[in-house]
C-alpha positions as CSV (number, residue, x, y, z in Angstrom):
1,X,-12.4,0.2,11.2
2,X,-13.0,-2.8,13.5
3,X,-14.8,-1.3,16.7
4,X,-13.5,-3.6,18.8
5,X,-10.5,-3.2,18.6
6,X,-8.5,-0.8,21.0
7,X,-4.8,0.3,20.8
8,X,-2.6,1.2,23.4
9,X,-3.0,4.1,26.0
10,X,-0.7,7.0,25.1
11,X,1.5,6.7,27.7
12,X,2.1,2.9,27.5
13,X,2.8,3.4,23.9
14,X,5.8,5.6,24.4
15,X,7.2,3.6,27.2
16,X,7.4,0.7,24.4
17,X,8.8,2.9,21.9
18,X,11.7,4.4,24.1
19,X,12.2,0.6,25.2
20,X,12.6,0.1,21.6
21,X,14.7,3.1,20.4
22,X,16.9,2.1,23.5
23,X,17.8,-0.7,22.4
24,X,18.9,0.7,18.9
25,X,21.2,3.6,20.4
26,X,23.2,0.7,22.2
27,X,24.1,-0.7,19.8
28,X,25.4,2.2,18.2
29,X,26.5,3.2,21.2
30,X,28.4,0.0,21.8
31,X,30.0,0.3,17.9
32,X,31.6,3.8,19.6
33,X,28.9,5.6,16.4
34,X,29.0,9.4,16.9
35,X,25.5,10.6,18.2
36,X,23.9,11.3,14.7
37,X,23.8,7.4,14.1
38,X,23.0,7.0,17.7
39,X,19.7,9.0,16.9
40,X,19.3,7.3,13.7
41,X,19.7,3.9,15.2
42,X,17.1,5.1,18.1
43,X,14.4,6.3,16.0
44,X,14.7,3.3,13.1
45,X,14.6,0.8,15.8
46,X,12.1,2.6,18.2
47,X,9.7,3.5,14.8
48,X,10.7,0.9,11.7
49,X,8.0,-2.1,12.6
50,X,5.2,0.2,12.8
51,X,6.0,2.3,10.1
52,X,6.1,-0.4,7.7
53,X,3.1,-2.1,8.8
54,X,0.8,1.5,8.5
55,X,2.4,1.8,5.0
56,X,1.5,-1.7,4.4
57,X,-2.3,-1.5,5.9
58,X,-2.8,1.8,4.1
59,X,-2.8,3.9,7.8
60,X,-1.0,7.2,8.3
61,X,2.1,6.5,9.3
62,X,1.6,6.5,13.3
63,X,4.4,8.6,14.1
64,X,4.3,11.1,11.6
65,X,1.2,11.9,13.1
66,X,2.2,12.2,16.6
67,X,4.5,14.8,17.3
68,X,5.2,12.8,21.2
69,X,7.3,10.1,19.3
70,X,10.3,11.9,17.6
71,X,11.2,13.4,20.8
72,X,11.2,10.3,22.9
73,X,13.4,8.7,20.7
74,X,15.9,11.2,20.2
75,X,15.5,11.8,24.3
76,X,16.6,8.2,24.4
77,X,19.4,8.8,22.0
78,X,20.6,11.5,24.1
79,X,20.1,9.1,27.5
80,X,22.3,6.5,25.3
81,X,24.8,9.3,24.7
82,X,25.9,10.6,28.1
83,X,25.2,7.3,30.2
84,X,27.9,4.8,30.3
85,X,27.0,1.6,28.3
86,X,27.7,-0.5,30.9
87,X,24.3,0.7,33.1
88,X,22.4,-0.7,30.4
89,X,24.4,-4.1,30.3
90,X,22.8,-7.6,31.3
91,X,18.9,-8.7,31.3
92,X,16.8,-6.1,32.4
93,X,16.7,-4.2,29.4
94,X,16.2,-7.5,27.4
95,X,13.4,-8.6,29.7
96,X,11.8,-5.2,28.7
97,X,12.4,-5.6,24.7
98,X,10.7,-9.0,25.1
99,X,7.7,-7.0,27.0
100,X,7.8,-4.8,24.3
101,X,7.8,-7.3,21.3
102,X,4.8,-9.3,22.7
103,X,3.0,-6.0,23.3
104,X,3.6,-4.6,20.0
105,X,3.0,-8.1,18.3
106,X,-0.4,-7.8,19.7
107,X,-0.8,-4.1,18.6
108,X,0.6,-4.4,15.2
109,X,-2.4,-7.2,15.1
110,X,-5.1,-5.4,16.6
111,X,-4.7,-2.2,14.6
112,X,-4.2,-4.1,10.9
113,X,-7.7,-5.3,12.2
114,X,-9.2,-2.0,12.6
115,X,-8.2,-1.4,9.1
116,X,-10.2,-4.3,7.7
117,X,-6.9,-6.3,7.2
118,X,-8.2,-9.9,7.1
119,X,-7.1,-11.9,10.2
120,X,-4.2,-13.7,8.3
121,X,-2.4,-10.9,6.9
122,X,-3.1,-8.8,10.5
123,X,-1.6,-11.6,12.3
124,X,2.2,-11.3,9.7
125,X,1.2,-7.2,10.5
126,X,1.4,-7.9,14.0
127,X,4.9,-9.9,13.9
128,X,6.5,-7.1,11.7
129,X,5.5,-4.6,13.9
130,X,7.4,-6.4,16.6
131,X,10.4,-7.7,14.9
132,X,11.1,-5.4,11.8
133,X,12.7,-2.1,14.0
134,X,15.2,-4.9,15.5
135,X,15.9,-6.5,12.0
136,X,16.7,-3.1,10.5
137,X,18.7,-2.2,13.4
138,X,21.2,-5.5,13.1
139,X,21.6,-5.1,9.4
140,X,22.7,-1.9,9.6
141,X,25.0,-2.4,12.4
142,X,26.4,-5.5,10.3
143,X,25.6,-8.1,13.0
144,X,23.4,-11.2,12.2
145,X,19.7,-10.0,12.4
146,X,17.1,-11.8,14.8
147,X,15.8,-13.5,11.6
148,X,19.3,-14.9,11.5
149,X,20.0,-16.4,15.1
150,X,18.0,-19.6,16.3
151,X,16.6,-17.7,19.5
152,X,13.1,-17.4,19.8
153,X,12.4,-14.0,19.3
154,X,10.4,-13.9,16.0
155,X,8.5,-16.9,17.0
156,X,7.1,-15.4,20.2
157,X,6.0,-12.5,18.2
158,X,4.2,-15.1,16.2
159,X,2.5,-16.5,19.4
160,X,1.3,-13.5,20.7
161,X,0.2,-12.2,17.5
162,X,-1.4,-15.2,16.1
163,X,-3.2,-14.9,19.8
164,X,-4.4,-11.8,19.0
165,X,-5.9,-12.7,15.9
166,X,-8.0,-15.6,16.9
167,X,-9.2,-13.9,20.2
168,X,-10.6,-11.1,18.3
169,X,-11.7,-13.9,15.5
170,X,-13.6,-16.2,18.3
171,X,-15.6,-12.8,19.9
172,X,-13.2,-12.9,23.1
173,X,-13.5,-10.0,25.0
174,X,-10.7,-7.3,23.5
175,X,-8.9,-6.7,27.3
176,X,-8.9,-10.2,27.9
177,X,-7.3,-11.0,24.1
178,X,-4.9,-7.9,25.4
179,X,-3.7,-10.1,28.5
180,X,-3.6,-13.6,27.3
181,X,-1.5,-12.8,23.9
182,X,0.8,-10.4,25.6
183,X,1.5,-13.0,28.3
184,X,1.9,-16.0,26.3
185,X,4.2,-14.2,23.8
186,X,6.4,-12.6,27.0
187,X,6.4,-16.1,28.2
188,X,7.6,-17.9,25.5
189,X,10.1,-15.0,24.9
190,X,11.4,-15.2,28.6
191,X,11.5,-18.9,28.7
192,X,13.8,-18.3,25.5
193,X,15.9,-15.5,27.7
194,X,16.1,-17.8,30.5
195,X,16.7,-21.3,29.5
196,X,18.7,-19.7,26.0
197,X,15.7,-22.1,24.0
198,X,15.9,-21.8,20.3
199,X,14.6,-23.6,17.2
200,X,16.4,-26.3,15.6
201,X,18.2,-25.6,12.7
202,X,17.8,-27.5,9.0
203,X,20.7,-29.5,8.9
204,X,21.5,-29.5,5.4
205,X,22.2,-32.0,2.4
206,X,23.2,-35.7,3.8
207,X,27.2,-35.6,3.4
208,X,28.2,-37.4,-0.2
């Protein structure tokens, strides 16, 4: 395992996964689901990234192992359950998914690392432990999928993990790789949030 590489503290980690798993139970919550798909919408979204990146990199998968994780997502599901929807309603809880996908962009990274992954493949680790929870999420609730929408969402989970990668590749200090991918990918996602910036979409075959 890479010794330089260190993962979130405890804490932190759950914060970003209830963040996660929040976001999933909405939108069950907002396609009136009963609370059983709330709870399975919570814990795919809040768990589905890093779960296929530890199956992917060979780790046990993360929260199998910690018994905190389960909880806090159903917890979440139950929040989602008995609060009205509209509490949750406008930016703040998107400001804190795009905190969350540069932060776990740069973990997914980071620990893919400490595996031995090479830097390449760590970096893609890194932007499916970010985005993947979120894509499962919208296919199963039959909406177009963040893979499907010109936003920049994957994109800034690109940045901050690609960040991560060559900080750790150039001998940068690991903290100091922490800050500068995290903020650059939270940037670029809230410059996305803010000014509604997207990529520009292939125009197609040249009309006969």
């Amino acid at each position: 395992m890479h010794p330089a590489a260190p993962l979130l503290p405890p804490a932190l980690d759950l914060v970003g996964i209830a963040i996660f798993a929040l976001t999933g139970a909405l939108v069950a919550a907002r396609l009136q689901q009963t609370f059983v798909t709330m709870t399975f919408f919570a814990l795919i979204t809040g768990v589905g990234g890093g779960s296929l990146r530890d199956l992917l990199i060979g780790a046990p998968v993360f929260w199998v192992q910690d018994r905190a994780v389960a909880p806090v997502c159903l917890g979440v599901a139950l929040l989602a359950w008995i609060t009205p929807v509209r509490w949750w309603e406008g930016r703040l809880l998107e400001w804190a998914d795009a905190l969350g996908l540069a932060v776990y962009s740069v973990l997914g990274t980071m620990k893919a690392l400490a595996w031995d992954v090479p830097p390449v493949p760590a970096i893609l680790m890194g932007v499916i432990t970010g985005c993947v929870g979120g894509i499962i999420r919208d296919v199963l609730a039959g909406q177009p999928s963040v893979l499907m929408r010109p936003e920049l969402y994957v994109t800034a989970a690109a940045l901050a993990a690609c960040l991560a990668g060559a900080g750790m590749a150039i001998g940068l200090p690991p903290g100091l790789t922490w800050v500068l991918a995290v903020a650059a990918g939270f940037a670029l996602r809230g410059a996305a949030i803010h000014w509604s910036l997207g990529l520009p979409a292939h125009r197609g075959p040249d009309p006969s």
